[in-house]
PyMOL Python script that loads the backbone (N, CA, C, O; Angstrom):
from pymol import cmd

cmd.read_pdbstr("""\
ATOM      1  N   UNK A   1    -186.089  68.371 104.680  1.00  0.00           N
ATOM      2  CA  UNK A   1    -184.689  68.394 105.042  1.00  0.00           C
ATOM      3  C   UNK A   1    -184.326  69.781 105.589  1.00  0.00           C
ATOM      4  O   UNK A   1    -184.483  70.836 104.973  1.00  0.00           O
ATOM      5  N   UNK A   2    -183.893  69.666 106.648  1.00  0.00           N
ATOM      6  CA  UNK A   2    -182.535  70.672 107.122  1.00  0.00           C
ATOM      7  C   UNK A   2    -181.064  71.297 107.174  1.00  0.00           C
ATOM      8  O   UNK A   2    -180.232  70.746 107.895  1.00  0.00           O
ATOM      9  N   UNK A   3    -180.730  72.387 106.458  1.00  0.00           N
ATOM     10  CA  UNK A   3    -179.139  72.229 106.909  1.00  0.00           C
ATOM     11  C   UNK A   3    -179.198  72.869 107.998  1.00  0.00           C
ATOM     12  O   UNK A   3    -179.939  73.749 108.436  1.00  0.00           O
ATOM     13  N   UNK A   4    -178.153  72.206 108.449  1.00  0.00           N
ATOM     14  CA  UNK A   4    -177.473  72.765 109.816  1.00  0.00           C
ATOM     15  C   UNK A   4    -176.085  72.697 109.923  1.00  0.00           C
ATOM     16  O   UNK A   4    -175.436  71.681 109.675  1.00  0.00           O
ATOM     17  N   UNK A   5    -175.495  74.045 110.385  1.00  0.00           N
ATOM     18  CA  UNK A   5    -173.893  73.949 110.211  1.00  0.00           C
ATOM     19  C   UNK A   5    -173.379  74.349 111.550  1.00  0.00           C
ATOM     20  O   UNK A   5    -173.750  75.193 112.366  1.00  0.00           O
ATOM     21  N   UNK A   6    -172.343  73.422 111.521  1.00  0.00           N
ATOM     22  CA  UNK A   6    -171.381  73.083 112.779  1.00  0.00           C
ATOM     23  C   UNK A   6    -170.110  73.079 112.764  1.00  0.00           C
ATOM     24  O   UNK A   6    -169.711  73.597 111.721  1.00  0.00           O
ATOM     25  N   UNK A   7    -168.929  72.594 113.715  1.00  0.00           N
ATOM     26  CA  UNK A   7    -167.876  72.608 113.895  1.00  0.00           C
ATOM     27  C   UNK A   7    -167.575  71.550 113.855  1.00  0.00           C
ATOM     28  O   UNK A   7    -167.826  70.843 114.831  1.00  0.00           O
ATOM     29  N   UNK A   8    -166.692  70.816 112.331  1.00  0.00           N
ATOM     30  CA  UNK A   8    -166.320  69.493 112.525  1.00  0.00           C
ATOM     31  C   UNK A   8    -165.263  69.436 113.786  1.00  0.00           C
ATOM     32  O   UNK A   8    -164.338  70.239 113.912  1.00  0.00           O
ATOM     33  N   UNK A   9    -165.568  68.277 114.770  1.00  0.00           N
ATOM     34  CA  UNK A   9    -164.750  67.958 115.970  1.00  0.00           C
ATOM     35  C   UNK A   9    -163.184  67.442 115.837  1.00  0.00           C
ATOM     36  O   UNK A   9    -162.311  67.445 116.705  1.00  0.00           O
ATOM     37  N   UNK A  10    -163.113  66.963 114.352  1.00  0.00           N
ATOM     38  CA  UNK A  10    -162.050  66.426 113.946  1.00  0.00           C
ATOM     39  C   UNK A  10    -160.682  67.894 113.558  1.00  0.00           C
ATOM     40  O   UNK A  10    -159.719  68.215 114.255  1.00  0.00           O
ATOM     41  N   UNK A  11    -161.154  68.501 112.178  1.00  0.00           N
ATOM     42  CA  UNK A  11    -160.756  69.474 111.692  1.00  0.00           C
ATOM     43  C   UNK A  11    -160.650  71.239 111.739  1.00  0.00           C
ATOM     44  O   UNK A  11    -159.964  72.098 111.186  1.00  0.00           O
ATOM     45  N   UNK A  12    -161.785  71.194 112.763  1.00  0.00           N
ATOM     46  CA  UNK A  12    -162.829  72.270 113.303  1.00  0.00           C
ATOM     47  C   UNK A  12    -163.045  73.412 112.569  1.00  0.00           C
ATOM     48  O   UNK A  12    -162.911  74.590 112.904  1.00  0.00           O
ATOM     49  N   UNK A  13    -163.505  72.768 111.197  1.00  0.00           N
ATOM     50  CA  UNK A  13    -163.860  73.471 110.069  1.00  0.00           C
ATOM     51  C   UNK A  13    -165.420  73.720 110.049  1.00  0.00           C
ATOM     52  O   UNK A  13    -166.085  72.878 110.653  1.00  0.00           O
ATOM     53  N   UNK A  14    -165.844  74.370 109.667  1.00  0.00           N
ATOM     54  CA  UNK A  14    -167.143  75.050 110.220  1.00  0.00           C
ATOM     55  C   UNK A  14    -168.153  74.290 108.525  1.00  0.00           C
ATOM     56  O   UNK A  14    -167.851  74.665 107.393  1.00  0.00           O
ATOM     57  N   UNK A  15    -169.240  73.283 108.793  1.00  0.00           N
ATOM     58  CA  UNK A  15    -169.351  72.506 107.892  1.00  0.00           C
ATOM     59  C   UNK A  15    -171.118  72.409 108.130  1.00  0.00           C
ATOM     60  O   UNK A  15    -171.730  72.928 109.063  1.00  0.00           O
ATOM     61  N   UNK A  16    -171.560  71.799 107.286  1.00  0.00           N
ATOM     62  CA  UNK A  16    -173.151  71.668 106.778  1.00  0.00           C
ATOM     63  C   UNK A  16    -173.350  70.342 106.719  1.00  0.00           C
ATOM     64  O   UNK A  16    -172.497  69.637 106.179  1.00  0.00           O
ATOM     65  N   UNK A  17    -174.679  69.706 107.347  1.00  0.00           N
ATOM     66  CA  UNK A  17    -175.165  68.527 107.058  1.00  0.00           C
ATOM     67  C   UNK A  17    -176.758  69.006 106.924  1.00  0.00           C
ATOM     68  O   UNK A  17    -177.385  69.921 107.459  1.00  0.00           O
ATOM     69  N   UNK A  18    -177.155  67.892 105.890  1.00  0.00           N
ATOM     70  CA  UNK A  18    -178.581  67.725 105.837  1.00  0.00           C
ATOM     71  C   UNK A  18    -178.918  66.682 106.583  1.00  0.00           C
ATOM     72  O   UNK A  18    -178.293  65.628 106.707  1.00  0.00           O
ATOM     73  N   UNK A  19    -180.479  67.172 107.354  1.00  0.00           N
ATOM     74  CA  UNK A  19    -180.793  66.752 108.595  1.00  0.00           C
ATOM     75  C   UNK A  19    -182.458  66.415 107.749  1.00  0.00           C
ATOM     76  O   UNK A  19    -183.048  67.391 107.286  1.00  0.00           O
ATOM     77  N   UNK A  20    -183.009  65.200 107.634  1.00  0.00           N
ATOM     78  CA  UNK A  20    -184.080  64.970 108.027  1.00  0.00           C
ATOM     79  C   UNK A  20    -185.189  65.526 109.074  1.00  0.00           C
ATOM     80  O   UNK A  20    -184.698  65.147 110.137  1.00  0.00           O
ATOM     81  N   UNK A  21    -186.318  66.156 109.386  1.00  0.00           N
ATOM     82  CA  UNK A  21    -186.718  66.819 110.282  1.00  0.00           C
ATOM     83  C   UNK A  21    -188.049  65.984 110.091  1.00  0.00           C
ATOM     84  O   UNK A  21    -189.048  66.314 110.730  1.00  0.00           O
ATOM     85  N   UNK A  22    -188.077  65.031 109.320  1.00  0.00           N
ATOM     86  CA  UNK A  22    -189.692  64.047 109.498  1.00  0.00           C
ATOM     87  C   UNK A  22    -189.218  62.583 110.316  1.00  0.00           C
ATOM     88  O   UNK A  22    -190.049  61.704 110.547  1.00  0.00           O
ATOM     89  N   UNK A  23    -187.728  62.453 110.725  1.00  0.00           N
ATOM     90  CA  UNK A  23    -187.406  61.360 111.461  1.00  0.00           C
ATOM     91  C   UNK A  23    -187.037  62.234 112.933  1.00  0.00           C
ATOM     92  O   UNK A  23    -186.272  63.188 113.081  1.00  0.00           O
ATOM     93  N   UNK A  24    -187.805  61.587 113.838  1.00  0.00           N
ATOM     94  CA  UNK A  24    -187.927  62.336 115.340  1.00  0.00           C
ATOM     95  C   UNK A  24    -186.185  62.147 116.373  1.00  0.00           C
ATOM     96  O   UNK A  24    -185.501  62.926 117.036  1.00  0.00           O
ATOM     97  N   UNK A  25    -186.132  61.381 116.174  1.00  0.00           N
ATOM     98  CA  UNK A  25    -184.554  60.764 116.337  1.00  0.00           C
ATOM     99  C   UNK A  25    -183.847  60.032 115.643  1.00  0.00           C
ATOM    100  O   UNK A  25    -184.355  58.959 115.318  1.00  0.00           O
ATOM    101  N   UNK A  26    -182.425  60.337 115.163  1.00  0.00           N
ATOM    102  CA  UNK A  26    -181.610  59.591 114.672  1.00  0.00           C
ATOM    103  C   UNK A  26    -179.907  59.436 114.710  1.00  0.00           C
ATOM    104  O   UNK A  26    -179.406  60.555 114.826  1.00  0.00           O
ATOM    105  N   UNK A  27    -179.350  58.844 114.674  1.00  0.00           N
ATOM    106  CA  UNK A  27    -178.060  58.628 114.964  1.00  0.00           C
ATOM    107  C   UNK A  27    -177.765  58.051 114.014  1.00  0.00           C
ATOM    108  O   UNK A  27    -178.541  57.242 113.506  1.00  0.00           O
ATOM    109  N   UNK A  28    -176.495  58.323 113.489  1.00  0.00           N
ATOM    110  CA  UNK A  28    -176.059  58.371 112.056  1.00  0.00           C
ATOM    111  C   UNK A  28    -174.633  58.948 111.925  1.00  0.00           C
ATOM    112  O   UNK A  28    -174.222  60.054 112.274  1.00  0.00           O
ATOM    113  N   UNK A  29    -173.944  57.868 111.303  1.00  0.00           N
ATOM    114  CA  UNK A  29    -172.049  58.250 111.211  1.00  0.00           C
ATOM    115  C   UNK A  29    -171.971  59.023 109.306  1.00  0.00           C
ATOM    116  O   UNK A  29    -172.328  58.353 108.337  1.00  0.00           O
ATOM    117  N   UNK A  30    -171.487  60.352 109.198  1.00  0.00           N
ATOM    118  CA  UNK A  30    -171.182  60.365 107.839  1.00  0.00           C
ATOM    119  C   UNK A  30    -169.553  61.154 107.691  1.00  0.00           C
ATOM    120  O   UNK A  30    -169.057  61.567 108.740  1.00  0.00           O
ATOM    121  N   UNK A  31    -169.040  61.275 106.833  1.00  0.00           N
ATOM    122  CA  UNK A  31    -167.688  61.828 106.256  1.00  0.00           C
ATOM    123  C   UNK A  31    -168.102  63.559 106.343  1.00  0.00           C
ATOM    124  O   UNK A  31    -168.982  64.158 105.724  1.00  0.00           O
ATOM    125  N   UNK A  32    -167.164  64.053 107.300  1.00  0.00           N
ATOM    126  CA  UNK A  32    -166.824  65.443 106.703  1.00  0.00           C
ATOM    127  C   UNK A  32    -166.638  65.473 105.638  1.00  0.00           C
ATOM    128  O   UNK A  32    -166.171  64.521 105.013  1.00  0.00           O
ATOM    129  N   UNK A  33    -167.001  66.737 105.068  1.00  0.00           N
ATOM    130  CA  UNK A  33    -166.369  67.274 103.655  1.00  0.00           C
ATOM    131  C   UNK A  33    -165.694  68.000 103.474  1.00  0.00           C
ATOM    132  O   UNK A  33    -165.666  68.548 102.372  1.00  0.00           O
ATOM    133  N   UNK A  34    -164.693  68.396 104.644  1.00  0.00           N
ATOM    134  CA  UNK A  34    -163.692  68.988 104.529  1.00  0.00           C
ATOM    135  C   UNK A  34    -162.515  67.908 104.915  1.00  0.00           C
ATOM    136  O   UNK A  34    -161.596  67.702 104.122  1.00  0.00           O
ATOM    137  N   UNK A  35    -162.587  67.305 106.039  1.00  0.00           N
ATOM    138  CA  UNK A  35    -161.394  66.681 106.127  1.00  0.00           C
ATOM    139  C   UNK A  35    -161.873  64.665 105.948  1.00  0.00           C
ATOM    140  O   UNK A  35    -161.016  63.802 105.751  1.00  0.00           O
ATOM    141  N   UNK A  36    -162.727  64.503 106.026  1.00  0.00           N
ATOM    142  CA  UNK A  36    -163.053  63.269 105.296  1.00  0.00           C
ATOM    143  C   UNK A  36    -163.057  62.209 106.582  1.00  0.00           C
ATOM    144  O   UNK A  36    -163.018  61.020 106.269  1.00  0.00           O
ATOM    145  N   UNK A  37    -163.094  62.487 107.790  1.00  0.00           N
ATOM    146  CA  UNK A  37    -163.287  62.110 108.647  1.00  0.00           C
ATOM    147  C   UNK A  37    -164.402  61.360 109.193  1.00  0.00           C
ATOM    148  O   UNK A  37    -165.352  62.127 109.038  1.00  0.00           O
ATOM    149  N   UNK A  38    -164.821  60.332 109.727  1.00  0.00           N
ATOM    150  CA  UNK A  38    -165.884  59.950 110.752  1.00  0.00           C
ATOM    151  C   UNK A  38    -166.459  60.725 111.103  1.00  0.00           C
ATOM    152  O   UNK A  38    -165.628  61.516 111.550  1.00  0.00           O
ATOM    153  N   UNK A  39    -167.785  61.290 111.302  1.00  0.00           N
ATOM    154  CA  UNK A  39    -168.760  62.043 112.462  1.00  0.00           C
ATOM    155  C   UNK A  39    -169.769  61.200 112.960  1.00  0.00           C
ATOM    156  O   UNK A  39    -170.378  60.537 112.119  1.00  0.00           O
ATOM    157  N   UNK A  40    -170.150  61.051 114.409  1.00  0.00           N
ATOM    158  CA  UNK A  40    -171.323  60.408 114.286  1.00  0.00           C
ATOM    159  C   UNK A  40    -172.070  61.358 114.778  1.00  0.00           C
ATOM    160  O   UNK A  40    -171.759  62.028 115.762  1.00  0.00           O
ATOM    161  N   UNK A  41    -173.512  61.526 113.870  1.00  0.00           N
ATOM    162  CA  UNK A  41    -173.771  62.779 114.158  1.00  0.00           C
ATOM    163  C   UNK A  41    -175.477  62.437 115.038  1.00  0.00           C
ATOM    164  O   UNK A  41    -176.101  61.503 114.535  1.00  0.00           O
ATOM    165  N   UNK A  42    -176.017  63.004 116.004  1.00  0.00           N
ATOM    166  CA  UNK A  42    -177.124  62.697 116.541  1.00  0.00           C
ATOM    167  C   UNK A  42    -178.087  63.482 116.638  1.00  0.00           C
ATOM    168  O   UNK A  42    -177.905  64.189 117.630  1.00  0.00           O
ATOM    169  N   UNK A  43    -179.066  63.742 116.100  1.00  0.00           N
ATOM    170  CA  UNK A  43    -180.297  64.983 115.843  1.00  0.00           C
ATOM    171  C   UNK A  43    -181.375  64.402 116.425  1.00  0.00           C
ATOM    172  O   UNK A  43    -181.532  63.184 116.351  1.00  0.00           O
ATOM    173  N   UNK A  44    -182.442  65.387 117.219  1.00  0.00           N
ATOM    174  CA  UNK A  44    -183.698  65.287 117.548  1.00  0.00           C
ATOM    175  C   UNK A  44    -184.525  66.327 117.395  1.00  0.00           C
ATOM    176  O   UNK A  44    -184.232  67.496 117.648  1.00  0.00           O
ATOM    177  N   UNK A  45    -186.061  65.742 116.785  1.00  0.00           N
ATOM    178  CA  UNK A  45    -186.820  67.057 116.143  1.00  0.00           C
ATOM    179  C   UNK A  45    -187.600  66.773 117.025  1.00  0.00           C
ATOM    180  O   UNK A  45    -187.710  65.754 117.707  1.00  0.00           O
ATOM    181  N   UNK A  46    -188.279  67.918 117.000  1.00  0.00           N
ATOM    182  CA  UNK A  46    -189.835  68.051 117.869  1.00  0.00           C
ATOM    183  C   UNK A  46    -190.766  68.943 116.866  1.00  0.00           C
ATOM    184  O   UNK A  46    -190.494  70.132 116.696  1.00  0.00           O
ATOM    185  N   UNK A  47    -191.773  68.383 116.266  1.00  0.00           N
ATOM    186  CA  UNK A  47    -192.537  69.024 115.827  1.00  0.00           C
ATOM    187  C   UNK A  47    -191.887  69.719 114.460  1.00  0.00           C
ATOM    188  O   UNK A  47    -192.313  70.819 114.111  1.00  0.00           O
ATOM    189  N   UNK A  48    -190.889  69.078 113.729  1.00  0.00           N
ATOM    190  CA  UNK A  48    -189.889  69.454 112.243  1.00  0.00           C
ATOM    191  C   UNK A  48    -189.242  70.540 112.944  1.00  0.00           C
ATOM    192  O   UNK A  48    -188.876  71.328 112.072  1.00  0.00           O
ATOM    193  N   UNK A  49    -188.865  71.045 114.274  1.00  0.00           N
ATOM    194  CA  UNK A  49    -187.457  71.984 114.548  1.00  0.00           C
ATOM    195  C   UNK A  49    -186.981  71.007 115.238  1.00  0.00           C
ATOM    196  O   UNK A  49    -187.504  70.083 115.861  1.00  0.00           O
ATOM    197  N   UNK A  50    -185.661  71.411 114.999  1.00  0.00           N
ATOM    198  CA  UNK A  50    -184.446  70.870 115.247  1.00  0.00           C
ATOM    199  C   UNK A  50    -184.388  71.322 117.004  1.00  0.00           C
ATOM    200  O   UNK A  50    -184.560  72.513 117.264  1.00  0.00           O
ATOM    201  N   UNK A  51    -184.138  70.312 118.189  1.00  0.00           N
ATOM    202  CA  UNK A  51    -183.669  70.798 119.225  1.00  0.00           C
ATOM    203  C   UNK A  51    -182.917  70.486 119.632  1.00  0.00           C
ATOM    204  O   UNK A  51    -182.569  71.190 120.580  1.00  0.00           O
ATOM    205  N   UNK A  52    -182.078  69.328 119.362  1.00  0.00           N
ATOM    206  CA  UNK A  52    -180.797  69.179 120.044  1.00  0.00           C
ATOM    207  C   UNK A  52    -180.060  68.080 118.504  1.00  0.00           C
ATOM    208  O   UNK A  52    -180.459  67.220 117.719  1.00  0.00           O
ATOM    209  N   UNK A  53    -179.206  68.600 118.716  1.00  0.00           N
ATOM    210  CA  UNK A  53    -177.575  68.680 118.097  1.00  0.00           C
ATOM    211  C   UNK A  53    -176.592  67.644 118.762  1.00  0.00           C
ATOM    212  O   UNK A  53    -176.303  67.677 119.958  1.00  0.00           O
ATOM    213  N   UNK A  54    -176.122  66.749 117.889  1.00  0.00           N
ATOM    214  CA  UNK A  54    -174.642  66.601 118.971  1.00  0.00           C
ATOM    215  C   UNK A  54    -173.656  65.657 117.441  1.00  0.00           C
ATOM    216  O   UNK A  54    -174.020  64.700 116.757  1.00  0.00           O
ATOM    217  N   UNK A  55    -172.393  66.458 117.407  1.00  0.00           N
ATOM    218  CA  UNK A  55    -171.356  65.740 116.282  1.00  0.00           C
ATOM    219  C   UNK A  55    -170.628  65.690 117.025  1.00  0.00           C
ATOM    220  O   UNK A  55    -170.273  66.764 117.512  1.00  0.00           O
ATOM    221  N   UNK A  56    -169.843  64.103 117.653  1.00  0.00           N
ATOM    222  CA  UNK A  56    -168.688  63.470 117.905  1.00  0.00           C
ATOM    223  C   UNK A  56    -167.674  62.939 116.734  1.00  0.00           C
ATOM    224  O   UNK A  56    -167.928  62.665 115.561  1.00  0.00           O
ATOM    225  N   UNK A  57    -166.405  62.886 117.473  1.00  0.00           N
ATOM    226  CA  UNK A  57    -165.814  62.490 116.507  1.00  0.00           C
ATOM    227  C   UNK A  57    -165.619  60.792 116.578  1.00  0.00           C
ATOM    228  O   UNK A  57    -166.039  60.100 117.505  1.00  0.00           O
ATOM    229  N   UNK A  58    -165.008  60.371 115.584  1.00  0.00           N
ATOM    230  CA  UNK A  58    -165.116  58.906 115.691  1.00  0.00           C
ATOM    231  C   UNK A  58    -163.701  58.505 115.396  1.00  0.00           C
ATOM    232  O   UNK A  58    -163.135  58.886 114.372  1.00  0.00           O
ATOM    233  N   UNK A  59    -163.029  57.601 116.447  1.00  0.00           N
ATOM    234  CA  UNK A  59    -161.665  57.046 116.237  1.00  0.00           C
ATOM    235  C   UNK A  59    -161.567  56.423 115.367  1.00  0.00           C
ATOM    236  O   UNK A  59    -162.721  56.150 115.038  1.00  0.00           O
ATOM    237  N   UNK A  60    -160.643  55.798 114.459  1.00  0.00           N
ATOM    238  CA  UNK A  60    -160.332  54.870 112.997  1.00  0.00           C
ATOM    239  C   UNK A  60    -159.365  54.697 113.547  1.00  0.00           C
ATOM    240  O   UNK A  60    -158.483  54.004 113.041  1.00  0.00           O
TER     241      UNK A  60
END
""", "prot")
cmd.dss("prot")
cmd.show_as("cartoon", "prot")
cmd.util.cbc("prot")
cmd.orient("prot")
């Protein structure tokens, strides 16, 4: 596992997710923990580093 910290898109509170780095791609919606919001968050590893990033926000 990885943390990696970002800018929730919702709250733009500066926040941490754990990232799997033995799944090569994944896309995956979880709750901020600051404002409790939707993220869908999208990670790709190469070789267990992290190279691309991307947290959208998600309408309700």
């Amino acid at each position: 596992m990885v943390e990696h910290f970002f800018q929730c898109p919702h709250c733009w509170e500066r926040i941490s997710m754990l990232l799997d780095a033995s799944v090569y791609q994944q896309t995956y919606i979880e709750d901020c923990e600051v404002c409790c919001n939707p993220i869908e968050i999208t990670s790709i590893f190469e070789e267990g580093e992290l190279i691309s990033f991307h947290a959208q926000s998600i309408e309700q």
